[in-house]
C-alpha positions as CSV (number, residue, x, y, z in Angstrom):
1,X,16.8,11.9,20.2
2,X,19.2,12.3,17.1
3,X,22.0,10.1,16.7
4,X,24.2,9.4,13.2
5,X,24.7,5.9,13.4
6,X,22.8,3.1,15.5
7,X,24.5,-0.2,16.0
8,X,22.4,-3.5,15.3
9,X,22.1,-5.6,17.8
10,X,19.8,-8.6,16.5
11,X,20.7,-12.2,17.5
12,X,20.2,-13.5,13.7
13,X,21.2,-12.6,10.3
14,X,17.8,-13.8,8.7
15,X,15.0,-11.5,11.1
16,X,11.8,-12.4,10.5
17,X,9.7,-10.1,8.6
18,X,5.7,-9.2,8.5
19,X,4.3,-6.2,5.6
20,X,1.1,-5.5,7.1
21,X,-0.7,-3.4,3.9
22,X,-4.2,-1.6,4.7
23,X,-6.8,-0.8,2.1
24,X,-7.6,2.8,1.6
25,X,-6.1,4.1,4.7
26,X,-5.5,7.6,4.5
27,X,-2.4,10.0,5.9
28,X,-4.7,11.0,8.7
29,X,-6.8,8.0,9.5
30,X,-4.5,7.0,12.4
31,X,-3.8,8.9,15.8
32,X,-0.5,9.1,15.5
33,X,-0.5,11.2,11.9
34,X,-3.3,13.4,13.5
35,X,-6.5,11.0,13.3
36,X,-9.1,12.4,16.4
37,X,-12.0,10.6,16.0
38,X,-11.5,7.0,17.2
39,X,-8.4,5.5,19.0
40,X,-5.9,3.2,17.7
41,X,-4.0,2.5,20.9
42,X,-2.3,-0.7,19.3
43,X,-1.1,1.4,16.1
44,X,0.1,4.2,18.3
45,X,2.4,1.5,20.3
46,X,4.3,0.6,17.5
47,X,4.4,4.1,16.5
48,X,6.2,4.6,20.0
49,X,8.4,1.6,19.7
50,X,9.7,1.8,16.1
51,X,10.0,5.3,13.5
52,X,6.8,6.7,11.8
53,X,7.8,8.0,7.9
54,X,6.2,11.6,7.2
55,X,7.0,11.1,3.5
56,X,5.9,7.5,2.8
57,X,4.6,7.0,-0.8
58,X,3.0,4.7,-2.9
59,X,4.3,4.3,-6.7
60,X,0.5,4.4,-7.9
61,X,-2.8,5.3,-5.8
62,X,-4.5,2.4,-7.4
63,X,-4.9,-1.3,-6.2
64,X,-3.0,-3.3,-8.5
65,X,-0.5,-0.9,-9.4
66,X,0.6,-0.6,-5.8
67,X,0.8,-3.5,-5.0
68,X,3.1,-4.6,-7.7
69,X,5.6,-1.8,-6.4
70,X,5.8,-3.6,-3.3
71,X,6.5,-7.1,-3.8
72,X,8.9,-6.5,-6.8
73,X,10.6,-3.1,-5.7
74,X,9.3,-1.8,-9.3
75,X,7.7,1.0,-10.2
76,X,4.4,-0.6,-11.6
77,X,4.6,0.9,-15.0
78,X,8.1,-0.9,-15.2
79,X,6.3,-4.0,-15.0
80,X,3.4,-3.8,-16.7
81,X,0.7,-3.4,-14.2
82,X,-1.6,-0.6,-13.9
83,X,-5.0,0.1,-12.6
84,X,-7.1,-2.4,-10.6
85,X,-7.5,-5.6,-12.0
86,X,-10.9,-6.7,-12.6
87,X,-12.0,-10.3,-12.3
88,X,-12.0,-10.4,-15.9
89,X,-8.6,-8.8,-16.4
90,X,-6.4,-9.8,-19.6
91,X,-3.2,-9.5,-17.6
92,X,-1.7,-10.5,-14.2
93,X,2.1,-10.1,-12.8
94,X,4.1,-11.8,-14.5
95,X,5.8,-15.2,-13.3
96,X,9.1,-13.6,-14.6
97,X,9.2,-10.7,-12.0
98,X,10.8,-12.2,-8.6
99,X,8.3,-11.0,-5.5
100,X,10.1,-10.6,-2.2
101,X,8.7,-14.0,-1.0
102,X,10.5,-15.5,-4.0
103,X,13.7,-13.9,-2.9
104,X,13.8,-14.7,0.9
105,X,12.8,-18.6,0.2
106,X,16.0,-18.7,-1.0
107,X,17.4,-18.1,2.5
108,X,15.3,-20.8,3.7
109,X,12.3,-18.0,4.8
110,X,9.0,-19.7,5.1
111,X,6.6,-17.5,3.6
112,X,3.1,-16.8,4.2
113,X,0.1,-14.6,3.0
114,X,-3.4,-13.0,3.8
115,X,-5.8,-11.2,2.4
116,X,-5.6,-9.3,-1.2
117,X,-3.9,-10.4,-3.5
118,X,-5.6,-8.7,-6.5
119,X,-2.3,-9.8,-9.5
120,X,-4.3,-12.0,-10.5
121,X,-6.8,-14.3,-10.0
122,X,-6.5,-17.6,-11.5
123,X,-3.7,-19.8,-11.7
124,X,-0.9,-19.7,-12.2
125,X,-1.0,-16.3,-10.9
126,X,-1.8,-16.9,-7.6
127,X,0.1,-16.3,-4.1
128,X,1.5,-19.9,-4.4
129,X,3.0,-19.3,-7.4
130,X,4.6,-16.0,-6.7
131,X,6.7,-17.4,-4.0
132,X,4.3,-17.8,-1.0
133,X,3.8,-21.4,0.6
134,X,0.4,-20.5,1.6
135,X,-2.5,-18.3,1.0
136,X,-5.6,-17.6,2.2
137,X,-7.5,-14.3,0.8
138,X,-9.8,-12.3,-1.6
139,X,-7.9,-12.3,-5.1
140,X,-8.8,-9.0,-6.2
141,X,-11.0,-5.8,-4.0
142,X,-14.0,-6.9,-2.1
143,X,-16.0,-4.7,-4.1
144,X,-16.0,-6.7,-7.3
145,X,-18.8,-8.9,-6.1
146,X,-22.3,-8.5,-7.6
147,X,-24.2,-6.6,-4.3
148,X,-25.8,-3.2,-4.5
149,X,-24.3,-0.5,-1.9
150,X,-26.8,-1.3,0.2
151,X,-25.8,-4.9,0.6
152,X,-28.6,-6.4,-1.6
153,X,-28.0,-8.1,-4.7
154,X,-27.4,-6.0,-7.9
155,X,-30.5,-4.9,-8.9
156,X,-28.8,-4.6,-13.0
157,X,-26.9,-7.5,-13.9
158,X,-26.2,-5.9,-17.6
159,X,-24.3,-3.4,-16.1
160,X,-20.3,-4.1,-15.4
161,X,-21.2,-4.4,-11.4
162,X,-24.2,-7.1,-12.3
163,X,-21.9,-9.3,-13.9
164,X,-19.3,-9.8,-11.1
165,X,-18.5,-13.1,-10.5
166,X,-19.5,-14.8,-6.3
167,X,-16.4,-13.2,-4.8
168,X,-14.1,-16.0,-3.5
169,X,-12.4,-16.6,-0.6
170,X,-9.7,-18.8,-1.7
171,X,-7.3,-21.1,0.6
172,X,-3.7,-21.8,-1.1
173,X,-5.0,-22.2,-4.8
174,X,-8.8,-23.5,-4.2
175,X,-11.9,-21.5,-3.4
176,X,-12.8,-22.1,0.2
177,X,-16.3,-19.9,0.2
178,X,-17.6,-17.3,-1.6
179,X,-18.4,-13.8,0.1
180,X,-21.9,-13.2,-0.8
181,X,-23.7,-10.6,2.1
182,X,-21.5,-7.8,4.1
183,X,-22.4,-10.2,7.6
184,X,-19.3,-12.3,5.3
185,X,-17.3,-9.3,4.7
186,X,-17.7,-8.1,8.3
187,X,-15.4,-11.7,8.9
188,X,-12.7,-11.2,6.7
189,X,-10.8,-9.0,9.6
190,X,-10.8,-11.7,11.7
191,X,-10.5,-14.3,9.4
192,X,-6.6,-12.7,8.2
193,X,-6.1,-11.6,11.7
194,X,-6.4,-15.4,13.3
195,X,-4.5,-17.0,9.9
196,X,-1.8,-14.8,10.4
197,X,-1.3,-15.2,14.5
198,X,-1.3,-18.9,13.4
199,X,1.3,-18.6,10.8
200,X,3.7,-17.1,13.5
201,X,2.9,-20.0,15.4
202,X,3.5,-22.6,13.5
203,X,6.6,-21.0,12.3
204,X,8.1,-19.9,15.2
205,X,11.1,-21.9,14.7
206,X,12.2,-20.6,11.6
207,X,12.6,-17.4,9.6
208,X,9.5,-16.3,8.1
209,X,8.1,-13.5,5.7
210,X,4.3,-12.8,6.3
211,X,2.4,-10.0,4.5
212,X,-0.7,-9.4,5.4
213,X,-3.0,-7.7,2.9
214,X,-6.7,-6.0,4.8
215,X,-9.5,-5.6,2.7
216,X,-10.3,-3.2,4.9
217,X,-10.7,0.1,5.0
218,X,-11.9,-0.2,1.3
219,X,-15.7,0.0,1.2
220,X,-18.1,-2.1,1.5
221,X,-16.7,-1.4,5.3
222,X,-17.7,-4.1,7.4
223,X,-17.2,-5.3,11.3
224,X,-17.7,-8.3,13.1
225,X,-20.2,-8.3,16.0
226,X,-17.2,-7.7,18.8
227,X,-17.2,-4.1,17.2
228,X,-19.9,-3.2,15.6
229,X,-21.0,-0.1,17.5
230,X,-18.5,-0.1,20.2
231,X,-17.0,3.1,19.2
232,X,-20.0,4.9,19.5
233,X,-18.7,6.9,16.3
234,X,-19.8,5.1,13.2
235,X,-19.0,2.7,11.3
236,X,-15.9,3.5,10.1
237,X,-14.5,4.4,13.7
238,X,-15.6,0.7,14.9
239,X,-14.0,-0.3,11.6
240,X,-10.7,1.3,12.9
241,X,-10.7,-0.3,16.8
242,X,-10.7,-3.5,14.9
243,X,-8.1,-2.5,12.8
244,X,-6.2,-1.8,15.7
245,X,-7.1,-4.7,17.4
246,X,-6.0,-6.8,14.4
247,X,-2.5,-5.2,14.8
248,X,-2.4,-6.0,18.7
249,X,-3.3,-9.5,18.4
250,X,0.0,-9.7,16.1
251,X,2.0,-7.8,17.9
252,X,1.2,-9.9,20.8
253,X,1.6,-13.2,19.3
254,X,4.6,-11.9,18.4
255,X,5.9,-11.4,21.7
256,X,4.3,-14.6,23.5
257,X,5.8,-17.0,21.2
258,X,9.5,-14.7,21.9
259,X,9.8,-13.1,18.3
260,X,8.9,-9.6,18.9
261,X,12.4,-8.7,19.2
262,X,13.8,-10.3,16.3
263,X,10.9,-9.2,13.3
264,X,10.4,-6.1,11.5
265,X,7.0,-4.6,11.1
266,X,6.2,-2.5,8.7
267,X,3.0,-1.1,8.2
268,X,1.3,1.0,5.8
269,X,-1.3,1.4,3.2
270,X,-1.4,1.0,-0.7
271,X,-3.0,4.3,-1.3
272,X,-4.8,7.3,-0.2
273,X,-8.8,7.1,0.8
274,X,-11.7,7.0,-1.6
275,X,-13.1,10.5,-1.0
276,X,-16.3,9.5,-2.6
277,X,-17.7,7.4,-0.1
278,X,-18.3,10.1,2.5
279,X,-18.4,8.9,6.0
280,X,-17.5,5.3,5.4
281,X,-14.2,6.8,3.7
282,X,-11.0,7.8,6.0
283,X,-9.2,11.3,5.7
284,X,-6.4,12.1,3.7
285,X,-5.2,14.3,6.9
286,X,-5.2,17.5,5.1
287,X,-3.3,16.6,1.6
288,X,-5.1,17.3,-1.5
289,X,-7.3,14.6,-3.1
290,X,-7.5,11.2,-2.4
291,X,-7.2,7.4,-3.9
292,X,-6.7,7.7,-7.5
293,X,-4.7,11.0,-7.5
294,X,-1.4,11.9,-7.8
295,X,-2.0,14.2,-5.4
296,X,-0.6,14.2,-2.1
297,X,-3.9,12.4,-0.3
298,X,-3.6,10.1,-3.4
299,X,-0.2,8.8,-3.2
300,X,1.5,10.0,0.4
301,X,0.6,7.3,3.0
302,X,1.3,6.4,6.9
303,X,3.8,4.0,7.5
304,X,5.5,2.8,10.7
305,X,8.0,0.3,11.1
306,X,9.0,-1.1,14.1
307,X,12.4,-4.0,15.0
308,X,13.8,-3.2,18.5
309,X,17.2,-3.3,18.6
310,X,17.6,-1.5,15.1
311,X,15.0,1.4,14.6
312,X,15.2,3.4,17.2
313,X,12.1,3.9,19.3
314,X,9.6,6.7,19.1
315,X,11.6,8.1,16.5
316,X,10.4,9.9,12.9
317,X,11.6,10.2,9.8
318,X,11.0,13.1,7.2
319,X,12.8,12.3,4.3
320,X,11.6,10.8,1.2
321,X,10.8,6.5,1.3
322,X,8.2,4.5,-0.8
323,X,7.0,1.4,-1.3
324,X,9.2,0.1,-4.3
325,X,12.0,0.7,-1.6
326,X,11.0,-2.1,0.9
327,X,12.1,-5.2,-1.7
328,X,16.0,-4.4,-1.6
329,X,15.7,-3.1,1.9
330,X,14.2,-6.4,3.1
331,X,16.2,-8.8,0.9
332,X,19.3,-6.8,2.6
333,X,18.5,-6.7,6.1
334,X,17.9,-11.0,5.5
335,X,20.6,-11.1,3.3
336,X,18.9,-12.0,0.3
337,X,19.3,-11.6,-3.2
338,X,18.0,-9.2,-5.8
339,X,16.1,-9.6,-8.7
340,X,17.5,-10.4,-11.5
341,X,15.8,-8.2,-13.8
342,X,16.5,-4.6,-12.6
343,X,14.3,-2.8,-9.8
344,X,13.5,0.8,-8.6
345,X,13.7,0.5,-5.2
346,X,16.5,2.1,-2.6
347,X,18.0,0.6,0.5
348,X,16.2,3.0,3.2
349,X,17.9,1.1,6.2
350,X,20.1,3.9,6.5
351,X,16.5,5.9,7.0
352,X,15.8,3.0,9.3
353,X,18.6,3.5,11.8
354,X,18.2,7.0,12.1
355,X,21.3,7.7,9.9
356,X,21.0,11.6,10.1
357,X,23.5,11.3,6.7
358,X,21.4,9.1,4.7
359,X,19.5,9.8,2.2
360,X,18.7,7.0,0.2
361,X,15.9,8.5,-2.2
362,X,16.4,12.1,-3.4
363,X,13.6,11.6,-6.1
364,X,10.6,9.7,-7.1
365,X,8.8,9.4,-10.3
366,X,4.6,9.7,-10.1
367,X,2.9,7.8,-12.7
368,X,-0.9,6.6,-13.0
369,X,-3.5,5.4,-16.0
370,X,-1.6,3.2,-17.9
371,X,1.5,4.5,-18.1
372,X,1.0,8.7,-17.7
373,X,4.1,10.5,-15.7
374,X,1.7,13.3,-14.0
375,X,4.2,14.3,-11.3
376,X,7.8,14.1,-10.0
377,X,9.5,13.9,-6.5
378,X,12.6,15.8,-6.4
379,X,14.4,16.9,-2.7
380,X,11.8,18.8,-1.3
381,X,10.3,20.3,-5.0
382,X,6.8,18.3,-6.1
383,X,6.1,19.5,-10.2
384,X,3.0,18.1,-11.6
385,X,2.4,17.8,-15.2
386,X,-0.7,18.9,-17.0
387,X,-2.9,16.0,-17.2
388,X,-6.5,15.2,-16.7
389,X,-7.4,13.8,-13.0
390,X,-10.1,12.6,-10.9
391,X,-11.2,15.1,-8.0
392,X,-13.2,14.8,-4.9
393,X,-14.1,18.9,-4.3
394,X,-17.0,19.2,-6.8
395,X,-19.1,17.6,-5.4
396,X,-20.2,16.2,-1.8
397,X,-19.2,12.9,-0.9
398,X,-22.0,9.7,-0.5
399,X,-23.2,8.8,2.6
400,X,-23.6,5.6,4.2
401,X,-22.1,3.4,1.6
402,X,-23.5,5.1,-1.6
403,X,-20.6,7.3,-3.6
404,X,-20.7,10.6,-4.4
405,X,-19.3,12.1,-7.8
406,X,-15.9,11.9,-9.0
407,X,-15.5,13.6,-11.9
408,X,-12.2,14.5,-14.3
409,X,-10.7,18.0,-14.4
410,X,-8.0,19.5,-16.1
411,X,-4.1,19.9,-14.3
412,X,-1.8,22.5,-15.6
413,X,2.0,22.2,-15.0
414,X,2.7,23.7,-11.7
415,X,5.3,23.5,-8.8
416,X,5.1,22.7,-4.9
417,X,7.6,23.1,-2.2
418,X,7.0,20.2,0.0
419,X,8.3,22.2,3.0
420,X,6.0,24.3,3.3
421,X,2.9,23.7,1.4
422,X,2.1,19.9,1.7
423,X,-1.1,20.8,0.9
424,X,-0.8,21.6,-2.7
425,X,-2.3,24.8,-2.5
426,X,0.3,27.3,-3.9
427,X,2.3,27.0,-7.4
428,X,5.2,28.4,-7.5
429,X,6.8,27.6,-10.7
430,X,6.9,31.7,-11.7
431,X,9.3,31.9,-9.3
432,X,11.3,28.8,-9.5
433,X,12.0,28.5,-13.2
434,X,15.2,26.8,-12.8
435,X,13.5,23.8,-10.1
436,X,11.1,23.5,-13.0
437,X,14.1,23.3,-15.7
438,X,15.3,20.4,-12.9
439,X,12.8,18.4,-12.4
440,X,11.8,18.5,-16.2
441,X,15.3,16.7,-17.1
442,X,15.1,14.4,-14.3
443,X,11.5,13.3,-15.6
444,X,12.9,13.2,-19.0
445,X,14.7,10.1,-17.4
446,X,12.1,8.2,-17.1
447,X,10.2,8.5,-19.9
448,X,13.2,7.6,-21.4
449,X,13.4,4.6,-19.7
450,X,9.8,3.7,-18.4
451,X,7.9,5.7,-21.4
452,X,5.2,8.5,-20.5
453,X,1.6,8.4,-22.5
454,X,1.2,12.1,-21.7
455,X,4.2,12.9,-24.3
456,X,3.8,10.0,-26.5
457,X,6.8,7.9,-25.2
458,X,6.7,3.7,-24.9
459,X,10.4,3.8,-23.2
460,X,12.8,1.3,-23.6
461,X,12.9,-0.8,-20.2
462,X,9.1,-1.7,-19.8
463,X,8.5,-5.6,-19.3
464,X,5.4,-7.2,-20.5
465,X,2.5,-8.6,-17.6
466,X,1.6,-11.6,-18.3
467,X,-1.0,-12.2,-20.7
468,X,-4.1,-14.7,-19.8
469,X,-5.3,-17.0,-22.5
């Protein structure tokens, strides 16, 4: 069904709100953008009762970087967050920049989160101090720990792996328990999954904001013993059912405790899957590359809202959305403030709605490394700038856990029609001079304004992370 406009019909003007955010889920690890090896019925319900987004994107196809994007609506490079931020890391987001929890607890939202965090992992830069009331998670990826692929301790502790700190599991600001063997990461599903049915619980009577953060599907994969084998697939099939199940056992508390009605669920990923890892990595449903690109399989991911009453059921949208965009969407649909400081993100409830006029987003900038512009968005025109990136087809993939090869290659300038070459597979710039003569001024923009390493520009509206003593 098309319609232009689609009239809200909530009960309140503060809805509550849950970001569910996956680890390394690819564009076609899920049924409903293709997936054919394992079933995700819960996933493929709130595909049916909400909109899936066919061109979804992160700002970065990298841990920290992405996840920066979402909670201040910034691309990452604005704020001075790149890469993945190691346990040691000498920077963290900065208490300056105002995280969507921080803006809806100033409508009175209560605000809760699980899993990873990975911002920053000591205090003050912490969950608690970035606007949530309570935490309970891994504060960076659960493969910084000090265990071998295999599960065993690292056999080399002078290597960067071998000095990993015990990976914590840490409650508000305190360490609860460390995660030492993969039977403790095989809990951490669960663990998030009954944390954040209790948080709707508890807070039933008030307006909330819950993001949920899996470790999962970043390797080491792990399951509990309620699906470990149950798919009869693998691994990383029993990995999705509980996936899925996680999702169901929201949804449903959800609609038990009568809220199912009034929240908006997104969900989505941060980034593309890790290629490298063979079978116990997902599938980038056809797009070129994976994690770690600015390819499509890098930086395209699924995402599926859901809020009755206002998205229109089983309905799917094509045109261009990211994650930077879900801060001043949120903050307006709960009529809360923006930041202060200035942000990058859109307003996609127009997108939302079904709004056949709307077009929120016409372009989107794609950076990566520190702070290296290697491809712009534009309509439906993709032009990538030559620049040095990982890749996943020169070698086979690990198996079982152990990596395969990722080495660097060299990327010339070239031009994609998203229309009809998703796939990255045909560069057209020969025949499109003038698209290229576009999209090189509108990326002059940004480098303007954000900086690009590639052409040896700082830019001139960057803010500082915060630097640990």
């Amino acid at each position: 069904m098309i319609i232009t406009s689609f009239k809200t019909v909530t009960n309140s003007d503060k809805p509550n709100v849950i970001v569910i955010l996956m680890d390394d889920m690819g564009y076609g690890d899920l049924e409903s953008y293709g997936g054919t090896d394992w079933h995700t019925p819960n996933i493929n319900r709130l595909a049916a009762e909400g909109m899936r987004f066919t061109r979804f994107y992160t700002a970065q196809a990298v841990c920290s970087a992405s996840r920066a994007s979402l909670l201040t609506g910034c691309y990452p490079n604005r704020v001075g967050i790149h890469g993945a931020l190691s346990p040691e890391s000498p920077i963290a987001l900065s208490p300056d920049e105002e995280t969507i929890a921080e803006l809806l607890k100033k409508k009175g939202y209560r605000t809760g989160m699980v899993g990873k965090w990975h911002l920053g992992c000591k205090q003050p830069y912490l969950p608690l101090q970035q606007g949530f009331d309570e935490y309970l998670g891994l504060p960076y990826s659960n493969d910084m720990w000090p265990v071998h692929y295999d599960g065993k301790p690292y056999p080399d502790t002078t290597t960067y792996r071998g000095k990993y700190p015990p990976l914590p599991l840490i409650r508000d600001n305190t360490t609860q328990q460390y995660i030492r063997t993969l039977q403790d990461q095989a809990q951490l599903t669960t663990k998030y999954t009954e944390r954040a049915c209790r948080f709707i619980r508890e807070n039933k009577k008030q307006p909330f904001f819950l993001y949920v953060a899996h470790n999962m599907p970043h390797v080491p994969i792990a399951v509990s013993g309620k699906f470990a084998g149950k798919s009869g697939k693998g691994l990383f099939a029993d990995l999705m059912m509980e996936i899925d199940w996680s999702i169901g056992e929201i949804m449903n508390t959800l609609k038990k405790e009568g809220l199912d009605k009034n929240t908006l669920v997104v969900f989505t990923s941060d980034n593309g899957p890790w290629l490298s890892y063979g079978n116990h990595a997902g599938s980038s449903g056809g797009l070129r590359e994976g994690k770690g690109t600015s390819w499509e399989g890098g930086i395209r991911i699924p995402c599926i809202m859901r809020w009755p009453g206002n998205i229109p059921a089983g309905t799917i949208c094509n045109k261009l959305a990211a994650t930077i965009d879900l801060l001043p969407t949120i903050t307006a649909i709960c009529k809360a403030p923006l930041p202060a400081k200035k942000i990058d993100g859109v307003d996609i409830y127009g997108l939302m709605i079904n709004d056949t006029q709307a077009n929120p987003r016409d372009e989107l900038a794609v950076y990566y490394e520190v702070n290296s512009l290697q491809a712009i968005h534009k309509g439906p025109w993709k032009l990538v700038f030559p620049h040095r990136s990982r890749t996943y087809k020169q070698n086979l993939p690990g198996y079982d856990g152990f990596p395969g090869a990722q080495p660097m290659t060299n990327v010339g300038l070239s031009l994609y029609d998203m229309r009809h070459d998703p796939g990255e597979t045909l560069d057209v710039k020969e025949q499109f001079p003038d698209v290229v003569k576009t999209l090189q001024a509108a990326a002059d923009k940004y480098r303007a304004e954000l900086g690009d390493d590639l052409t040896s520009q700082k830019g001139a509206a960057r803010r500082p992370a915060a630097q640990l003593k």
